[in-house]
C-alpha positions in Angstrom: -6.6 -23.2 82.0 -3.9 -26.2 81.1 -4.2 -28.0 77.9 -5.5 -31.2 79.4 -2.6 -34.1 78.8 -3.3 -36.1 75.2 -0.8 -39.1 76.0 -0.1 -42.4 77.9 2.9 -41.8 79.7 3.3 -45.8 79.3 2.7 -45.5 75.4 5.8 -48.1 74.0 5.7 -46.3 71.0 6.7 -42.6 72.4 9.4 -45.0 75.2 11.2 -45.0 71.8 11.0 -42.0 70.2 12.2 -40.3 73.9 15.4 -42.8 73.6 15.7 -41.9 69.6 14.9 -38.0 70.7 17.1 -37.3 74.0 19.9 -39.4 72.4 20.5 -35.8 70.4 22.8 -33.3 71.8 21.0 -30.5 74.2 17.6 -32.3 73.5 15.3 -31.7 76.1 11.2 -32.6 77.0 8.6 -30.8 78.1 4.7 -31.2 78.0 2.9 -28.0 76.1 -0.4 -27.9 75.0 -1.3 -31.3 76.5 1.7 -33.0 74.3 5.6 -34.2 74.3 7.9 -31.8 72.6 11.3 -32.1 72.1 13.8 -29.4 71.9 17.2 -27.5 71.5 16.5 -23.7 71.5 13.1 -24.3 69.8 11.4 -28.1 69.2 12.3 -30.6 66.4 9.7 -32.6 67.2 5.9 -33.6 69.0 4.6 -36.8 69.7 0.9 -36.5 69.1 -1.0 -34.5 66.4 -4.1 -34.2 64.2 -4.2 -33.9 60.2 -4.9 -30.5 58.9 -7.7 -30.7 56.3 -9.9 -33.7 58.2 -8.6 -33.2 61.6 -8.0 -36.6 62.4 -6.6 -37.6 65.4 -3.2 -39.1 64.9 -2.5 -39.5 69.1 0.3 -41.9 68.6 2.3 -40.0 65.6 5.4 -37.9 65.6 5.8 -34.6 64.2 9.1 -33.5 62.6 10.6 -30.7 60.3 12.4 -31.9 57.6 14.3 -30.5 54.7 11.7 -29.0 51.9 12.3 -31.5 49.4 12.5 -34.3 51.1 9.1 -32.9 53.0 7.2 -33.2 49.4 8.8 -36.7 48.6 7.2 -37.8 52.2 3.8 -36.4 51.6 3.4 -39.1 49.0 3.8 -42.0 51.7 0.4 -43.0 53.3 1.6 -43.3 56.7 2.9 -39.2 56.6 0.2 -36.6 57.4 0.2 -32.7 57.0 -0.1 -31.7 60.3 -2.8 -29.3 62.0 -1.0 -25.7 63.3 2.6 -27.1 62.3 2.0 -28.1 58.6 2.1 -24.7 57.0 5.3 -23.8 58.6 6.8 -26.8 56.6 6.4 -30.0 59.3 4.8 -33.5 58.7 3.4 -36.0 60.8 4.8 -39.8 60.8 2.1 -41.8 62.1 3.0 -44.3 64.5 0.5 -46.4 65.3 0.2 -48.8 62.3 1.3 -52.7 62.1 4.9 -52.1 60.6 6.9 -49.0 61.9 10.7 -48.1 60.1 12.4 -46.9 63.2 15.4 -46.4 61.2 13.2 -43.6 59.3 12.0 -42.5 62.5 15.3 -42.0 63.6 16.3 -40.4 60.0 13.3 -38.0 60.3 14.0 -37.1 63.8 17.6 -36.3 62.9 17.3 -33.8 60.0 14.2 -32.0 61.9 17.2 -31.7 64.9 19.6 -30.4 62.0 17.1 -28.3 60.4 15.8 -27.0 63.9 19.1 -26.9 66.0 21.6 -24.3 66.2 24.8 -24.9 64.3 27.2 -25.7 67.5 24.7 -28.2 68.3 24.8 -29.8 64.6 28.5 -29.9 64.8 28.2 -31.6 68.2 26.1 -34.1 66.4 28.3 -34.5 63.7 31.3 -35.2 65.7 29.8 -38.2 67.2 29.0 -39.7 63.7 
C-alpha cells in the first residue's frame, strides 16, 4: 500500500525550497513515503517531518544533514527539530512554517547537507559555479 501523500503541492513554502533545492547540480525529486525528497545518489534533504521524542508534526519543515558540529550548534535554535527516523543518523529539521523564515540559512543548510550527501564530482561541480 502507498504512503498516502503528506503535502500541498501548492505549499509557497516547499515552491522555494524546490527553486533553492534543484538549483544544485544532479539534484533531482521524487515523492517516497508520502513526502518531497531531494537527491544526488542518495537525498540531502525532505520537506515534511515529525520531531523524534514528541512526534510532532512539523508538515511544512525541511530536513537536511549538516556537518556534526555545526548540527549541535543548530539544536540550540528553537525553530531546529531532531527529526523522527532521520535524527539518529545525524539530520535536523528547520521548521518552516513560523512568522520569520532566513532563506539565506535555508539555502546554507540545504547546501552543506548537498556537500555532505553528494559525491565529490558533484561538489566540485558546485564549487566551480561559486
Amino acid at each position: 500500500m502507498p504512503h498516502p501523500v503528506m503535502f500541498d503541492e501548492a505549499d509557497p513554502l516547499l515552491a522555494r525550497v524546490r527553486h533553492l533545492a534543484l538549483a544544485l547540480p544532479a539534484a533531482s525529486e521524487k515523492i517516497s513515503h508520502g513526502r518531497p525528497f531531494f537527491s544526488t545518489r542518495t537525498a540531502f534533504a525532505v520537506y515534511g517531518g515529525s520531531e523524534k521524542d514528541t512526534r510532532t508534526p512539523f508538515p511544512r519543515s525541511l530536513i537536511v544533514k549538516p556537518h556534526e558540529e555545526e548540527r549541535r550548534a543548530l539544536l540550540e535554535e528553537p525553530h531546529i527539530y531532531l527529526p523522527m527516523y532521520f535524527g539518529p543518523s545525524g539530520w535536523v529539521g528547520y521548521d518552516l512554517a513560523r512568522p520569520e523564515v532566513d532563506w539565506d540559512e535555508v539555502a546554507e543548510l540545504l547546501d552543506m547537507s548537498f556537500r555532505v550527501t553528494a559525491p565529490t564530482r558533484l561538489v566540485r561541480e558546485l564549487d566551480g559555479r561559486l
